[in-house]
PLY file of the C-alpha trace (Angstrom):
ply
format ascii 1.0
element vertex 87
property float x
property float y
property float z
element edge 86
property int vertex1
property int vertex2
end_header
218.24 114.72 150.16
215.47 116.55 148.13
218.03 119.17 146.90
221.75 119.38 145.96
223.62 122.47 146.47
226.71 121.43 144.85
228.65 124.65 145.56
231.63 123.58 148.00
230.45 124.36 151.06
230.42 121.12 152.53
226.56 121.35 153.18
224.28 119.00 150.60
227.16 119.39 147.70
226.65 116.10 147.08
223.51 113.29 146.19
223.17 109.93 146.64
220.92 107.37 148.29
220.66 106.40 151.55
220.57 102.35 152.65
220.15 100.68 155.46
221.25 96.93 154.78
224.34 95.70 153.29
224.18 95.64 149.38
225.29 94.20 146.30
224.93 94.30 142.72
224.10 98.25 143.09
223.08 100.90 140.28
222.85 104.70 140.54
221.54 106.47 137.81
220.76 110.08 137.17
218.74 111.73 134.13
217.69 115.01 133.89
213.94 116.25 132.58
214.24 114.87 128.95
215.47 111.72 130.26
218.93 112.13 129.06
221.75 109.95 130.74
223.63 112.50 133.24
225.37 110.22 135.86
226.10 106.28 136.53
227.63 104.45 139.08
228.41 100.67 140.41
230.27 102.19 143.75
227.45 103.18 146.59
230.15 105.05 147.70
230.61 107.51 145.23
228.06 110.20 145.00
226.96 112.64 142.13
228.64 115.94 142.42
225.92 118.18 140.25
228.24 117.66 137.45
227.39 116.39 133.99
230.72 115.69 132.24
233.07 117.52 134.13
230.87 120.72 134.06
227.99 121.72 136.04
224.55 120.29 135.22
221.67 122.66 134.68
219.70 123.80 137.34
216.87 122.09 137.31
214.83 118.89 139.04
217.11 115.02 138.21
215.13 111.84 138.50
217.33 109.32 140.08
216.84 105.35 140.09
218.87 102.84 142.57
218.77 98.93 141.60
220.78 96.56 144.39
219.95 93.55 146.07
220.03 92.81 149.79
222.72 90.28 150.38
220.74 89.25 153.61
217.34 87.87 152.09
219.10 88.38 148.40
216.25 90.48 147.74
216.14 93.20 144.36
214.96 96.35 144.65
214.30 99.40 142.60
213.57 102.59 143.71
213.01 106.15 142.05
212.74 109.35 143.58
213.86 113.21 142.29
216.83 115.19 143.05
216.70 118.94 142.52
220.06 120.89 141.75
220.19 124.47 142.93
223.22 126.92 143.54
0 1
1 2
2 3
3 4
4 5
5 6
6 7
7 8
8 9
9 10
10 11
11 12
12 13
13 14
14 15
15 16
16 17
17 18
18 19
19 20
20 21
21 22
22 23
23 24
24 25
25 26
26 27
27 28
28 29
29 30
30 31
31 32
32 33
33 34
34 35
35 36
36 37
37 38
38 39
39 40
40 41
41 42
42 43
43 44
44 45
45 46
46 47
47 48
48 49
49 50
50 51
51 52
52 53
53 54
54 55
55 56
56 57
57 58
58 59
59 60
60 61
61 62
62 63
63 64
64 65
65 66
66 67
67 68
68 69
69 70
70 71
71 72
72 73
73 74
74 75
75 76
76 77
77 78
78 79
79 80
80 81
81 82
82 83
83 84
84 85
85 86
């Protein structure tokens, strides 16, 4: 998604990327504008909630970055995008 609406409604509460292969070795990061560390994650399972240590993260547009290689061709990639946080 473009846009997180983390407020519990069960509609875009939640970001993370989408993939279409099966992956290893996989990084999620999240910073916000000043490039401060926000979020981090090994699981692609897990997704970030709009929270920023255990309270909610300032409105505001999140550049995100996923690293993880293909296991079929064992390919890396890395690939950025922004994630904007509104209530």
């Amino acid at each position: 998604p473009k846009g997180i609406t983390p407020n519990g409604d069960g509609d875009n509460d939640l970001f993370r990327p989408k993939y279409r292969c099966q992956i290893t070795q996989y990084k999620l990061s999240i910073y916000n504008r000043w490039g401060d560390f926000i979020f981090f994650t090994t699981d692609p399972g897990v997704a970030w909630n709009g929270k920023h240590n255990g309270e909610p993260a300032s409105l505001g547009t999140y550049v995100w970055v996923v690293e993880y290689i293909d296991e079929l061709n064992a390919k890396y990639y890395r690939k950025s995008g922004a994630v904007t946080l509104i209530r």
